[in-house]
C-alpha positions in Angstrom: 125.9 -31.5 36.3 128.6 -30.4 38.8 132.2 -31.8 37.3 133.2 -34.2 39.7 130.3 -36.2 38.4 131.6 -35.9 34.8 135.0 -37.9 35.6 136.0 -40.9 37.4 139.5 -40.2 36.8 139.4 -43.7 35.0 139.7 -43.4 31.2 138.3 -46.6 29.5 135.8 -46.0 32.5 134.6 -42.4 31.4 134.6 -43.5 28.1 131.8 -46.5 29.0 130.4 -43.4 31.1 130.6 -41.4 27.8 129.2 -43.8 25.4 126.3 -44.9 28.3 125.5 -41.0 28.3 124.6 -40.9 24.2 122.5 -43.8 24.4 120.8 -42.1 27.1 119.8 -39.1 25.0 119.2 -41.4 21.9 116.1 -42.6 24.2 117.3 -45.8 25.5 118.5 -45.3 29.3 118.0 -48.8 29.6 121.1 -49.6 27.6 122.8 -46.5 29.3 122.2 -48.2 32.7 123.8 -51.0 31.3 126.7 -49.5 29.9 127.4 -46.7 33.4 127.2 -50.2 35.6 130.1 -52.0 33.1 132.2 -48.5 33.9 131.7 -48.3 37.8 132.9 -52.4 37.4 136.2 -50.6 36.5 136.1 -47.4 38.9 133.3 -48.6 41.5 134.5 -45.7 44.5 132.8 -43.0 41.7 130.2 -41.3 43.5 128.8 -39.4 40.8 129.0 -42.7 38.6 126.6 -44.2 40.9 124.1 -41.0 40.6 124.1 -40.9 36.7 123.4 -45.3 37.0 120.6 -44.0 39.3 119.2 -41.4 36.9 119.5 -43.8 34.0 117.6 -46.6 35.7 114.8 -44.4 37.1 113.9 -42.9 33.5 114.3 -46.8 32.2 111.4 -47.5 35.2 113.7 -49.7 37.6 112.7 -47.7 40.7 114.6 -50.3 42.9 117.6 -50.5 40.7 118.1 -46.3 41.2 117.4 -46.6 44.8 120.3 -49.2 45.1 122.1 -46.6 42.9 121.2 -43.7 44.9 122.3 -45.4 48.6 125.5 -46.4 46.9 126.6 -42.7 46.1 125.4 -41.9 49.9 127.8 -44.4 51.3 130.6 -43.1 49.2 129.7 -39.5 50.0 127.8 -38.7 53.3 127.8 -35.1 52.7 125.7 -35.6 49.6 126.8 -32.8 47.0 124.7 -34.4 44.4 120.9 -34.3 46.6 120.9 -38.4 46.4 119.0 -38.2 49.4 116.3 -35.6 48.1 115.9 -37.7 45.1 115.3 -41.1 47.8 112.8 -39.2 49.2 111.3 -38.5 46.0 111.0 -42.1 45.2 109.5 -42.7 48.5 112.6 -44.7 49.5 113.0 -42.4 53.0 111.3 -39.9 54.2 111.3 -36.2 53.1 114.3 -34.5 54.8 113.6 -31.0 56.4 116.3 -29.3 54.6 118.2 -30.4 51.8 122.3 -30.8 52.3 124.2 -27.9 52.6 126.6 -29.5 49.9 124.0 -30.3 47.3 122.9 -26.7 47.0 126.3 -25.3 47.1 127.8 -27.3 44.5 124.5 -26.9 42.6 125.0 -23.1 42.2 128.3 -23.0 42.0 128.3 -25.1 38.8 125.0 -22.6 37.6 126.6 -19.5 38.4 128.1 -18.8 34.9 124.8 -19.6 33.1 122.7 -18.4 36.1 120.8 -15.3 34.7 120.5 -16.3 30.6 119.5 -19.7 31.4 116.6 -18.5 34.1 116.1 -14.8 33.1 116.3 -14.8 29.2 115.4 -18.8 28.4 112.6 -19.6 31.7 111.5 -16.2 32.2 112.4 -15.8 35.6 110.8 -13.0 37.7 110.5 -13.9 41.0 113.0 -10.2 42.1 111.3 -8.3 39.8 107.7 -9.3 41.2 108.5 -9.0 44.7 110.2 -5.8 44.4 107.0 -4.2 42.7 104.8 -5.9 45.1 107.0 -4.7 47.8 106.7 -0.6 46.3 103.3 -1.2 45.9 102.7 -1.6 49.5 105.3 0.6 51.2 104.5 3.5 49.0 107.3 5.1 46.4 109.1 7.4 48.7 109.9 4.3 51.5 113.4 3.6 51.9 116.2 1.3 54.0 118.8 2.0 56.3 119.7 -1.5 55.9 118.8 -4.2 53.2 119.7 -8.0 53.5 119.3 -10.2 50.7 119.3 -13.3 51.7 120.5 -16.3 49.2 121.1 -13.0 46.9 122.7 -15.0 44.0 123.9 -12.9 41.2 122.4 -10.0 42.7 118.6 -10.0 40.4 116.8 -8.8 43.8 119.4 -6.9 44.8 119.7 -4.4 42.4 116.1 -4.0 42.2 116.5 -2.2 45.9 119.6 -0.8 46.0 118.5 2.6 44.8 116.2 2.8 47.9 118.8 1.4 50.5 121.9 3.1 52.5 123.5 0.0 52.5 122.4 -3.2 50.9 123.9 -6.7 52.7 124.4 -9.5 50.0 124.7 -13.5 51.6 124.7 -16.4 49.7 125.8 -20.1 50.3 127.9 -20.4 46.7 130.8 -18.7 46.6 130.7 -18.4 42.6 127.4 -16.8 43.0 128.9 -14.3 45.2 131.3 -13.0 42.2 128.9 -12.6 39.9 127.1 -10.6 42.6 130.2 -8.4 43.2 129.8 -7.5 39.5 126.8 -5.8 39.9 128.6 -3.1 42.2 125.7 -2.7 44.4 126.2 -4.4 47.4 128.3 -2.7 50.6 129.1 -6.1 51.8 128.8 -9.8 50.6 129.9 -13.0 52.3 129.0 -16.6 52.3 126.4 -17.9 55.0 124.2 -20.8 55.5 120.6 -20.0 56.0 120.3 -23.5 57.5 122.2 -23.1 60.2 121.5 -21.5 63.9 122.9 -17.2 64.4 125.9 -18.5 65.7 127.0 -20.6 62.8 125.4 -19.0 59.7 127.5 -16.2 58.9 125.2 -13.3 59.1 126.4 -12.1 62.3 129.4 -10.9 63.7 131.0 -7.9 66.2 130.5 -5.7 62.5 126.9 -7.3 61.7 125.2 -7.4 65.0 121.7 -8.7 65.1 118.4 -6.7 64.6 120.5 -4.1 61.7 117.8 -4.6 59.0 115.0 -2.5 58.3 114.3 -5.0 55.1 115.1 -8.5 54.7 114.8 -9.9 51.4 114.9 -13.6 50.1 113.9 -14.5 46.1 113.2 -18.1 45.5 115.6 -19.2 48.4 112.8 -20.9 50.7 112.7 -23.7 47.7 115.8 -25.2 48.5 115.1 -24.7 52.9 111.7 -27.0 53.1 111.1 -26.3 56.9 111.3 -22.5 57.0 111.3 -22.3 61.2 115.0 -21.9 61.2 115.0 -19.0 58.4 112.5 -17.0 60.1 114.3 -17.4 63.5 117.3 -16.2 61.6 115.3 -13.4 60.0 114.3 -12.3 63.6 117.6 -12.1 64.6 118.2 -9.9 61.2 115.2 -7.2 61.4 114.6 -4.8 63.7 110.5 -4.0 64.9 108.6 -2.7 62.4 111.4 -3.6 59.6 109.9 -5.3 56.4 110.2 -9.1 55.4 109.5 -10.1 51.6 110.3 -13.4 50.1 108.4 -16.3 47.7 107.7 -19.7 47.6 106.9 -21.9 45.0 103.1 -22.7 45.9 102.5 -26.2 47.0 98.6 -25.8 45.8 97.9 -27.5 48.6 96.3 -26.8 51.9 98.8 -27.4 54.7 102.8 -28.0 55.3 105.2 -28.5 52.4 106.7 -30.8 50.1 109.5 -32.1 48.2 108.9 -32.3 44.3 110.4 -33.9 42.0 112.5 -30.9 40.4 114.1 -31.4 44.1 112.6 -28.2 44.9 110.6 -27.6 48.1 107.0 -26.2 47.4 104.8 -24.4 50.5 101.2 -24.2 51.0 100.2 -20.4 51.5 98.1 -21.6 55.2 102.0 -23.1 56.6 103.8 -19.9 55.1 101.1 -17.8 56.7 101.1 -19.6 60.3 105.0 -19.5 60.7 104.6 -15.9 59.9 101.8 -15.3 62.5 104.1 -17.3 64.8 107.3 -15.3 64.4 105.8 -12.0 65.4 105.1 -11.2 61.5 101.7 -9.0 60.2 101.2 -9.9 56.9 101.6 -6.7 54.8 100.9 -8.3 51.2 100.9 -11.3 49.0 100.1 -12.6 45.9 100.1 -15.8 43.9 101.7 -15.5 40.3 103.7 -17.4 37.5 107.3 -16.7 38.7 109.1 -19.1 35.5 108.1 -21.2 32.7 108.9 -24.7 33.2 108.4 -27.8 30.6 106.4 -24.8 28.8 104.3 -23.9 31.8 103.8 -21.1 33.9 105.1 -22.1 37.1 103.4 -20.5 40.1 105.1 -18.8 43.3 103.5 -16.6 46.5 105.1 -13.6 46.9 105.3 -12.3 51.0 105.3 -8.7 52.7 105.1 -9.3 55.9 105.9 -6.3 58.9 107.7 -7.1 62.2 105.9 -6.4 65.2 107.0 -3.7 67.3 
């Protein structure tokens, strides 16, 4: 929970906030909502108030009461750092945005990026770099390597160091800047800056006079297309990255359905393997590779991803 939702700045109304919180995790959000509506009566202009009343009402089943909750912490913040909008659309309140906000999933990693690797690598079992750089040997053969890597949304650097023994230089972008430290700890990246995979060439950050376009023969993206939904604007970008013939390998979480994607309620986008596939086709992309597999454990279960190698045309 990022901090600026943890404080109003108010104390007798953080306090209500506090108290509302406990009787939340004693299994009563009903009394919770109760109590978080008494303390945005004192500090009303609390954004992140108005998201925790949301959360509270929707797990005490007053759908209409969160969605009242929800398009109060959009009025008070239009650039949505805490994915209000995402979780309208998950209560079928508006429609399923194409992209979430580039504020949501900053602040979201920022606050993770301490607790980033033990929370998914040692306590969910994440192995979404791990899988995708075997599946990516597997195809190109053990003695293949890269002028020039690009790890797109690298994170803390998991995917990243699991290529940086086979590239001369190995490009590290990522839209949290607190990810990007933890990255720069890992000592295997030539360059790493912030950029937002959202955005058109011009305004992303992955190009300038000392990153031209086409200076990738690998492009690499781990569990990024989750948080991106419509994935044209990537791949355009990834065009503009790789030079013909270079190598494209990412994952989605599988959508186990048959076309398009969707928004779940984790707030996660999910891709059907027949979209991922046609946007591939369409791009200029020969599919080298895939395959479906558990990528994390979540609530317990194996939770399933589809893992990409894909060759640009020449």
């Amino acid at each position: 929970m990022p901090v600026l939702m943890l404080s109003s700045g108010d104390q007798i109304a953080d306090r209500r906030a506090d108290y509302a919180k406990m009787l939340d995790e004693s299994g009563d959000p009903a009394a919770a909502a109760d109590l978080m509506r008494q303390a945005l009566d004192l500090f009303p202009r609390w954004a992140g108030g108005w998201f925790t009343l949301g959360q509270y009402r929707e797990k005490s089943g007053d759908v209409a009461g969160a969605v009242a909750a929800l398009q109060e912490v959009l009025a008070l913040d239009p650039g949505d750092m805490f994915g209000a909008g995402l979780k309208l659309a998950v209560l079928g309140a508006i429609t399923v945005p194409d992209q979430p906000p580039s504020r949501y999933v900053e602040s979201l990693f920022d606050d993770y990026a301490d607790r980033f690797e033990t929370a998914l690598v040692e306590k969910l079992g994440y192995a979404a770099p791990k899988k995708l750089a075997a599946l990516l040997y597997r195809t190109l053969g053990p003695d293949r390597r890269f002028a020039c890597a690009v790890d797109l949304g690298c994170g803390t650097g998991l995917f990243g160091e699991e290529v940086a023994d086979r590239s001369d230089r190995l490009e590290g972008f990522d839209l949290a800047t607190k990810m990007l430290v933890h990255a720069e700890h890992k000592h295997v990246y030539a360059h790493l800056s912030q950029a937002d995979i959202s955005l058109n060439a011009e305004a992303s950050g992955l190009f300038s006079r000392n990153l031209p376009m086409h200076r990738a023969d690998l492009v690499g993206a781990a569990d990024v297309m989750i948080y991106l939904g419509n994935l044209e604007n990537v791949f355009q970008l990834v065009c503009d990255l790789i030079a013909p013939g270079g190598i494209f390998t990412f994952s989605v979480e599988d959508s186990g359905e048959a076309t398009g994607f969707r928004l779940a309620p984790s707030l996660r986008y999910l891709h059907s393997a027949v979209y991922t596939q046609a946007l591939l086709s369409r791009f200029g992309f020969l599919i080298r590779a895939s395959e479906r597999t558990a990528i994390r454990m979540d609530a317990g279960k194996p939770l399933f991803g589809i893992l990409f190698v894909a060759e640009k045309a020449g």
